[in-house]
N, C-alpha and C positions, 0 to 999 in steps of 0.2 A: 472281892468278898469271898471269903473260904468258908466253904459248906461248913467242915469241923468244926470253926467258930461262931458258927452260924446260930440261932434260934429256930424251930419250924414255924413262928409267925415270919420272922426275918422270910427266910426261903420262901413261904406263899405272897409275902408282898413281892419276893422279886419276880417270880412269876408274874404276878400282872404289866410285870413290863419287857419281862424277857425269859425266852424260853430255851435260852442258851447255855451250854456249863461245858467248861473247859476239864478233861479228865488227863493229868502227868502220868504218863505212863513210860518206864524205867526196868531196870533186870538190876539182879546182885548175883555180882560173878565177876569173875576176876580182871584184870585190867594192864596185864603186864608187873612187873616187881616193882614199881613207883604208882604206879593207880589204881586209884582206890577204888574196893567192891563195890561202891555203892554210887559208880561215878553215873552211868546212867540215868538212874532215879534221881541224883542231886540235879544233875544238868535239865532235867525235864521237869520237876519239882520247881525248879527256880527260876525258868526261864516262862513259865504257865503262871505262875505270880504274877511277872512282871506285866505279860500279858493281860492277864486278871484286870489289873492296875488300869493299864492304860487304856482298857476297853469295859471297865465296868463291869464282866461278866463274872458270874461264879467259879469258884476254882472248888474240884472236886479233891479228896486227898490220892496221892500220891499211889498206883497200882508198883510197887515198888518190885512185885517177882517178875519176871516173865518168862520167854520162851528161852534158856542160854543153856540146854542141854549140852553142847558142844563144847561147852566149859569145864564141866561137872569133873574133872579130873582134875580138876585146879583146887585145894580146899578153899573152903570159904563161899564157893558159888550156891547157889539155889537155883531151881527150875523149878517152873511147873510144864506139865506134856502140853504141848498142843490142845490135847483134846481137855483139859483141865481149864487151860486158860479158857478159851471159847468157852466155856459155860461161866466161871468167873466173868469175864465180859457181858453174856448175857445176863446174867442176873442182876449183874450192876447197871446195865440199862433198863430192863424189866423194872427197878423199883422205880427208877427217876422219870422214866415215861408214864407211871400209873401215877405219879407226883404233878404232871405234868409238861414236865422237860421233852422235847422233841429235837433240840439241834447237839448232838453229842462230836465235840472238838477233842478229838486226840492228842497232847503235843507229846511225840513219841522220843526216845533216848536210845532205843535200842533196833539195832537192823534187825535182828533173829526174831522180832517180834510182829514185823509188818505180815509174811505171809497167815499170819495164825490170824491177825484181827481182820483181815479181810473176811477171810472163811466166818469167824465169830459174828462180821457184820450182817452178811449173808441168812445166818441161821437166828439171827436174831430178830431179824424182819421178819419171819417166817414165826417164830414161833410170837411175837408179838402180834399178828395178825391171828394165830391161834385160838390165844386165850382174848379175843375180839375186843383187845383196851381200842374204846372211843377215837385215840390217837396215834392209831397205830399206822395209820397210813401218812402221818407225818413225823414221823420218825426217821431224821439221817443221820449218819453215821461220816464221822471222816478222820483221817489219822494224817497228822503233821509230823514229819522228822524235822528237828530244827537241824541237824547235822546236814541236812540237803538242801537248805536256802539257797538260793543262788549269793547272797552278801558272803553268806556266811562262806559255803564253799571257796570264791574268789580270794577271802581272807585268807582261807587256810591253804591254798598254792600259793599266795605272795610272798606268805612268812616260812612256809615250812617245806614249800614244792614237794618233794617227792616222798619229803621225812613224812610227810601229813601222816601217808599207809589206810590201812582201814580199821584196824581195832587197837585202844589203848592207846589212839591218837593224840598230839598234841594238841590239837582244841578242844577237847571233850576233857582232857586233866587242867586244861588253861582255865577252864570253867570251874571244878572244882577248885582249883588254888585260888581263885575270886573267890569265892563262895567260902572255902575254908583253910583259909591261908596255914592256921595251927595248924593244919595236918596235912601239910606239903612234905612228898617222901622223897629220899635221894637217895640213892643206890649207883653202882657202877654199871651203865647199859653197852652191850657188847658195840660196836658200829656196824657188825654183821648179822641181823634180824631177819627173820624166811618171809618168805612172802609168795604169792602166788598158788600155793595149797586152793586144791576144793574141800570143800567141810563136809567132814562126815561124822563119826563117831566121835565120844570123847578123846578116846583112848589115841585113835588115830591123831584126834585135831594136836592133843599133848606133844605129841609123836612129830610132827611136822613143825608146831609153833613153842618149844620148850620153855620160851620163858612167856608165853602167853600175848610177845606183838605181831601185828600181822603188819610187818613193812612199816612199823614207825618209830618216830625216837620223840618220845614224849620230854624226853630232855631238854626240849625246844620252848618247855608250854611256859606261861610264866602269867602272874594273877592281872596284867595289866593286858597281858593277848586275854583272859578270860571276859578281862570285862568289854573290851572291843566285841567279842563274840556274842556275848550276852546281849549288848545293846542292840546288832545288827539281826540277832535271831527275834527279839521282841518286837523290834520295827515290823518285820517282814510276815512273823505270824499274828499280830495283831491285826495288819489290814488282811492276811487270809482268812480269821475268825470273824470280822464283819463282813466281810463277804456273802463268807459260808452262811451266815443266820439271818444276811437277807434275802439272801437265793428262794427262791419257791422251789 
């Protein structure tokens, strides 16, 4: 069920029977010269449907910016600061908690975005406790990277070992080429990619990772490894999201 095509009678009936909603949370920023900006958001986007699907719970739309300042030298990325996001975060829980919502399910796309929403979670409880909403002391918060399943991990050392890398990785384009096969891109990728840099500035990260991989050969991805990853990220965060929303 997706809130955007939702009705608000739809959303108060679903409330009487679940106080759950899954939020895709995603960054647009660059991907390497064959992956595409918007690979995060789609991979989180589409794998929180599936989700959705198999657990009946509400999908919220798609938080598509996030935290990929480190990017920002690459054209085409967007950021929001830290401290930008955290209020974005909370405001968007702020309304769905006065709606009545209390179990908020992250399914996350992007590593640079976990530090931020922790912090966000933190000061959200606080200020929800603030302005003294009725249910505010049942309000939890939880963020899923489907890139960290354990399936899904296993998958991607079998097929790709070492190629996997950490950013503009072959499973994360394997996913988009599932998803959008039209716009599968092909370019000549060096076989000598950097890797092992700390991340600092943009300027710097440019500087260290030129063509924007971090130790992968997304060369590797292909739309039928997408859909393998797809199936085994949806398995595995479904039974995390019933979990999560029967947990006290």
């Amino acid at each position: 069920m997706l809130l955007h095509l939702s009705t608000w009678p739809e959303v108060e009936t679903y409330l009487q029977k679940s106080q759950g909603i899954i939020l895709p949370l995603g960054s647009t920023e660059q991907h390497g010269p064959t992956g595409l900006i918007g690979t995060d958001a789609i991979c989180a986007e589409v794998i929180s449907r599936g989700v959705g699907e198999a657990t009946q719970a509400m999908v919220a739309p798609t938080i598509n910016v996030g935290m990929a300042l480190h990017h920002t030298a690459f054209p085409g990325t967007i950021s929001l600061r830290p401290s930008t996001l955290i209020q974005v975060v909370r405001d968007y829980i702020t309304c769905l908690a006065k709606a009545g919502f209390t179990k908020f399910y992250f399914i996350n796309g992007h590593g640079g975005n976990i530090a931020t929403f922790k912090a966000a979670f933190s000061e959200t409880y606080s200020h929800l406790e603030d302005l003294q909403i009725p249910i505010a002391s049942k309000v939890q918060c939880q963020i899923a990277n489907w890139f960290m399943c354990g399936s899904v991990y296993r998958l991607a050392k079998e097929l790709y070992g070492e190629q996997e890398g950490s950013h503009a990785t072959p499973s994360e384009v394997a996913v988009t080429q599932y998803v959008y096969p039209e716009a599968i891109k092909k370019a000549y990728l060096s076989p000598e990619v950097a890797s092992g840099h700390r991340i600092y500035g943009a300027v710097d990260f440019r500087s260290h990772y030129p063509d924007g991989r971090m130790g992968s050969n997304p060369d590797l991805a292909t739309p039928e490894h997408g859909k393998q990853f797809y199936d085994l990220a949806v398995e595995e965060l479904s039974k995390g999201y019933l979990e999560f929303v029967s947990q006290e």
